[in-house]
N, C-alpha and C positions, 0 to 999 in steps of 0.2 A: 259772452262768446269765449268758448275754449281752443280755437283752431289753433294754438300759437303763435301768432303775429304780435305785432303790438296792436294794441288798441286804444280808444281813445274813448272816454269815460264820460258823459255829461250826467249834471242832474238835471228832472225834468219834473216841474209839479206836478201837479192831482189834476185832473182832468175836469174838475169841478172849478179850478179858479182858472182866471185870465192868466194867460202866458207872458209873460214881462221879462224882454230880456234886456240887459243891461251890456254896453260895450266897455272892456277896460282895458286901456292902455297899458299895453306889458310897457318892463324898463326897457329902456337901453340894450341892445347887444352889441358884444363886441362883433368886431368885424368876421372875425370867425366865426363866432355862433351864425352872425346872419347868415351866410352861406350853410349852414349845415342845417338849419329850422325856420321854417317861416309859420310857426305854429304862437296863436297869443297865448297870452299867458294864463287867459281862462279855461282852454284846453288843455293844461300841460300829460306829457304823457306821464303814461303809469309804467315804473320799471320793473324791468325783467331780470331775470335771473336766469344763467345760463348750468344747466347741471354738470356738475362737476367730471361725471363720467364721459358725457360726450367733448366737453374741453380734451379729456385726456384720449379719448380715441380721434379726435382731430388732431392733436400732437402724435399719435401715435402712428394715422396715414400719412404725414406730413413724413415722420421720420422714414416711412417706408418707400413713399414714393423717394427722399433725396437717397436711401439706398439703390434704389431701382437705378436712379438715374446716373449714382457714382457706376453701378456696374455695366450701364450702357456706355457710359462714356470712356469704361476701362474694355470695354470693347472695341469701342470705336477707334481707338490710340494701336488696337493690336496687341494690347498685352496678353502674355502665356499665363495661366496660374497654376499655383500648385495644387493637387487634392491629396489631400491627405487621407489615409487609413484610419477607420472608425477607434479602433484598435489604441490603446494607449501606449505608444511608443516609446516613453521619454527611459522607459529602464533597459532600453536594448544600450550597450557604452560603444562597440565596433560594427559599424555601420558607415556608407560611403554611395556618392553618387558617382552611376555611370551615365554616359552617353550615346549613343548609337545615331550618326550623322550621313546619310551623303552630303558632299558639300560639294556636286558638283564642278564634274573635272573641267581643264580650261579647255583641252584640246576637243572632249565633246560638247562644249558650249561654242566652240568657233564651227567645230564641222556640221554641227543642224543648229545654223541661224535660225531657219524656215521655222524651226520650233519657238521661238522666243521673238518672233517677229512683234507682238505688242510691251516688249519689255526696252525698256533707255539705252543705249550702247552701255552707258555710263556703269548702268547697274550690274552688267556682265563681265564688265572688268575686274580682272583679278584683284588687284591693286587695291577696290576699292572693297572688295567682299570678303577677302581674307582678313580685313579689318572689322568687317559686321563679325563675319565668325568668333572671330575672337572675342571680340566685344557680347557676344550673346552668351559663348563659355562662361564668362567668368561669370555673368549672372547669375549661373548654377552649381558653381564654386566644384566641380566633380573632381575625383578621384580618380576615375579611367575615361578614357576616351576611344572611341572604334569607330574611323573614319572609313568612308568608301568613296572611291573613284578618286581619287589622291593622284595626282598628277605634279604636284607643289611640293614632294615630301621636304626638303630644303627651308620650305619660306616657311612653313609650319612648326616643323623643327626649330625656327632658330625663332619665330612667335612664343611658342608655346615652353621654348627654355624659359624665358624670362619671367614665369608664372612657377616655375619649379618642374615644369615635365619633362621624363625623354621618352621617346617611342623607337619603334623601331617598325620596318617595312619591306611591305611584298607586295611587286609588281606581278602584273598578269602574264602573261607568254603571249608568243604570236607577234603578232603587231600592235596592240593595243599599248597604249604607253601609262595606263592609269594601274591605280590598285589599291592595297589597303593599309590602313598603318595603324596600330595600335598604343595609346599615349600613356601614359601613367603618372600621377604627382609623389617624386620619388622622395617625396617630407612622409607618404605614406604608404607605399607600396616598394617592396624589393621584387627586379625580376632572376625570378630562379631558373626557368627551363622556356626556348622558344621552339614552336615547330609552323612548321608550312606544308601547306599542301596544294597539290599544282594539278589542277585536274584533267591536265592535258593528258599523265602518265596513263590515267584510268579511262581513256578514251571518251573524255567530257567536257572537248572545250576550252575554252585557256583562260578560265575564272579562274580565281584561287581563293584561298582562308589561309586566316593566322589562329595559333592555337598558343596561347603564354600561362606559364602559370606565373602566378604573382602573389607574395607574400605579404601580408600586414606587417608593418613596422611598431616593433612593440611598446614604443612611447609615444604612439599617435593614433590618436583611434576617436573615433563621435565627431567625424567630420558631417555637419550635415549644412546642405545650402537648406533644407524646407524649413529648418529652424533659425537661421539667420546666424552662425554659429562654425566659426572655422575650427580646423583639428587642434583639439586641444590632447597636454598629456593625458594618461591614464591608464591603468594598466589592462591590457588586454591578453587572451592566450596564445600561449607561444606559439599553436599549429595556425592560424590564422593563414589559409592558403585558400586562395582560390582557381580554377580555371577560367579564363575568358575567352572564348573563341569570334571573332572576325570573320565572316563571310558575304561577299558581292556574288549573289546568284544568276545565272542566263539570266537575258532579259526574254530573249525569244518567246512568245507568248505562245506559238505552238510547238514547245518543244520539254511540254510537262515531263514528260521520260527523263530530259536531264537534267530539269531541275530535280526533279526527285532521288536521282543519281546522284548530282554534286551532296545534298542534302543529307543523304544517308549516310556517306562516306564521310563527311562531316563530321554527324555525330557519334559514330562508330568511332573514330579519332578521337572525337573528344571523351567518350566516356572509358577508350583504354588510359589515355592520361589520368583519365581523374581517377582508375584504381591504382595505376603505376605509382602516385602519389599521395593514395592513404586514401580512398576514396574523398576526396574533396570537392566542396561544392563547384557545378559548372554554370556561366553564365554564357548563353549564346547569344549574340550580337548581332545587327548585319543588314543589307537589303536585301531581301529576298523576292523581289519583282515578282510577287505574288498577292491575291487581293485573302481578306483575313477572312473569308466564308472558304477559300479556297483547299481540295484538297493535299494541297503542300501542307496549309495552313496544321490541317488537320493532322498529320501524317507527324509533322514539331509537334504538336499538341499531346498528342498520345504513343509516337512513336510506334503507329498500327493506323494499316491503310492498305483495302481490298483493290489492288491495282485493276481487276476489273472490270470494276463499277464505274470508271473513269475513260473517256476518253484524253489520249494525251498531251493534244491540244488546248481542254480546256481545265488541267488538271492544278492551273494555277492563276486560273478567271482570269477575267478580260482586264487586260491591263493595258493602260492606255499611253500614249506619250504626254509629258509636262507640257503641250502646246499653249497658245494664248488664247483659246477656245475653250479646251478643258485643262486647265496647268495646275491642278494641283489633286491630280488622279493619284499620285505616289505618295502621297503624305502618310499611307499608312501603309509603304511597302517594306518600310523597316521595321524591325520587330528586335525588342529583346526575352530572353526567356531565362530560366533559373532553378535550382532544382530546391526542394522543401527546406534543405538547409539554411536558407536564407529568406526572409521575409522583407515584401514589401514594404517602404512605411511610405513612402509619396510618392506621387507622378506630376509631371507638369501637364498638364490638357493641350488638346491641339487649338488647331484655330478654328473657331465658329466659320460656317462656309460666308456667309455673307462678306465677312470680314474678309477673307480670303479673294473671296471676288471684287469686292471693293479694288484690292491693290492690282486689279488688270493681268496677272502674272507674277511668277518669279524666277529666277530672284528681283527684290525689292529695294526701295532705299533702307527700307528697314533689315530684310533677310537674307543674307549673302549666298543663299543654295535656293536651287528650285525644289528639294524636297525640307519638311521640317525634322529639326531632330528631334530623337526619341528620350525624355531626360528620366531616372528613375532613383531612389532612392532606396536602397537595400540593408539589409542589419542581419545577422547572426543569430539564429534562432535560439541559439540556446545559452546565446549571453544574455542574457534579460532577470534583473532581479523581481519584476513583481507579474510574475507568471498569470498574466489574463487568456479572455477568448484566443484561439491560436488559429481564427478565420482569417483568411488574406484578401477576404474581399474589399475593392476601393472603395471609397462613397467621395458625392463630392458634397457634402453637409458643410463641411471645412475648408476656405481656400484664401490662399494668399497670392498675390499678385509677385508672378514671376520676373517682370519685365515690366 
């Protein structure tokens, strides 16, 4: 019999003599043998031989399932990861992480309770969330920072000194007591020029943006969190200037007209800065209380948009409130964007929805905002000494665990 099993082997005479069998007493077994064979010793089995390649493909599901299981279980904790860019990054040298945050204002977390009804007092508190923030920063060790709905500029401010940042801030107009602030780690960044813009002047509302440009600091440069790697010296080029612009968009979901308005005005501002100052790369930052299929979306994308083909209402998709229902509809209302000058090298991923619904709402004990931030790693395209593909497409092939 070849089925694979074990088998058990007798001899058996000629069919012409008498069958005579004979009983013999196997030895002694130890106490463990008995338990594992009650087989005599006139039987014994015949051994097998296990092929060497299925040994190694049973080590080899073995290793796959405890990967499987380390990544569920780096799931299951809420960790963020990084993906990195296929791309071989390590000869870019001035390179820096930004941020792009709401961190949820306090005074609109006190006035729509009704929003945050399944989330803890506890975890609403300022107190206790301005400490996750901070604590989730330095995770990703960044270079800029572009807060929205900033109502705390003060407590952040005097947080975020002791790490090496200073920012600076614009409040909304009207009544609104919130607005934006943009931070900087000034071991790496000098600021050269600020500007604001108030879109009340322009008949749109009493949102605003920040517009800074910001210099690289020429003894500091290949700050990177995705490589585990603080700024170190090195020599980088002296024009090393970038623009970064801050924007908190309407939220009003039917009122695509000014969003698209605030939007324009926007980047019209920013792209006269960044010839005013040698044309220098812009980075746009911000919430823009728009869903990513949206024609706002489109309109940043390409900077061309048949107004139309759009009703105005739905020209920046249905966008929903943070509720304890659906609370984590904004997670991808913030957006950064960047002009060819600068090339991606990582991104940290969001949260798996599961994971998200798991924690009932946010903010969390874990997350100290009801939206998540936007974390990205950027480089200088044309510091790079070993000149490969120049695709900026992400893959997530690569990832390291952010958190």
């Amino acid at each position: 019999m070849q089925d694979g099993h074990h088998h058990r082997h007798f001899s058996t005479p000629s069919s012409s003599a008498p069958v005579e069998w004979k009983r013999v007493t196997p030895p002694p077994l130890s106490k463990r043998s008995r338990k594992r064979s009650r087989i005599s010793a006139e039987v014994p089995p015949t051994q097998t031989s296990v092929d060497p390649r299925k040994r190694k493909r049973k080590r080899g599901n073995r290793d796959g399932w405890q990967k499987r299981k380390k990544k569920a279980r780096n799931e299951e904790d809420g960790n963020r990861r990084w993906v990195f860019s296929p791309r071989d990054c390590s000869g870019y040298k001035d390179r820096f992480v930004i941020v792009s945050y709401n961190i949820l204002g306090v005074g609109n977390a006190s006035k729509h309770v009704d929003l945050y009804n399944r989330v803890p007092p506890q975890n609403l508190n300022w107190d206790w969330r301005k400490k996750l923030i901070c604590k989730e920063l330095n995770l990703y060790m960044p270079g800029i920072l572009c807060f929205q709905e900033v109502d705390r500029f003060d407590d952040l401010a005097d947080l975020l000194h002791e790490d090496g940042f200073k920012g600076v801030y614009k409040g909304r107009t009207g009544e609104a007591c919130d607005g934006c602030a943009i931070f900087w780690r000034e071991e790496l960044f000098t600021l050269l020029h600020q500007e604001d813009l108030e879109f009340r002047k322009f008949g749109l509302r009493d949102n605003v943006a920040q517009l800074c440009v910001l210099k690289m600091n020429l003894n500091h440069s290949k700050s990177s969190r995705s490589n585990g790697t603080y700024p170190q010296k090195a020599r980088t080029t002296p024009s090393r200037s970038i623009l970064v612009g801050n924007i908190h968009v309407l939220f009003n979901p039917n009122r695509g007209d000014i969003k698209l308005g605030q939007i324009r005005l926007f980047l019209e501002t920013a792209h006269r800065l960044s010839q005013e100052w040698g044309n220098i790369p812009v980075i746009i930052a911000g919430d823009l209380n728009s869903m990513p299929q949206s024609a706002i979306y489109q309109f940043l994308a390409s900077s061309e948009l048949d107004i139309l083909m759009y009703d105005r209402r739905k020209m920046s998709g249905q966008i929903e409130c943070p509720s304890s229902s659906k609370p984590f509809s904004n997670q991808s209302a913030t957006t950064t964007r960047h002009s060819e000058d600068l090339v991606p090298v990582a991104v940290v991923e969001t949260l798996p929805i599961n994971i998200l619904r798991k924690t009932g709402g946010l903010p969390s004990e874990k997350w100290g905002s009801d939206h998540l931030a936007l974390v990205c790693e950027l480089a200088f395209a044309d510091n790079v000494s070993d000149l490969t593909s120049t695709t900026q497409v992400l893959s997530s092939d690569k990832q390291g665990v952010a958190q």
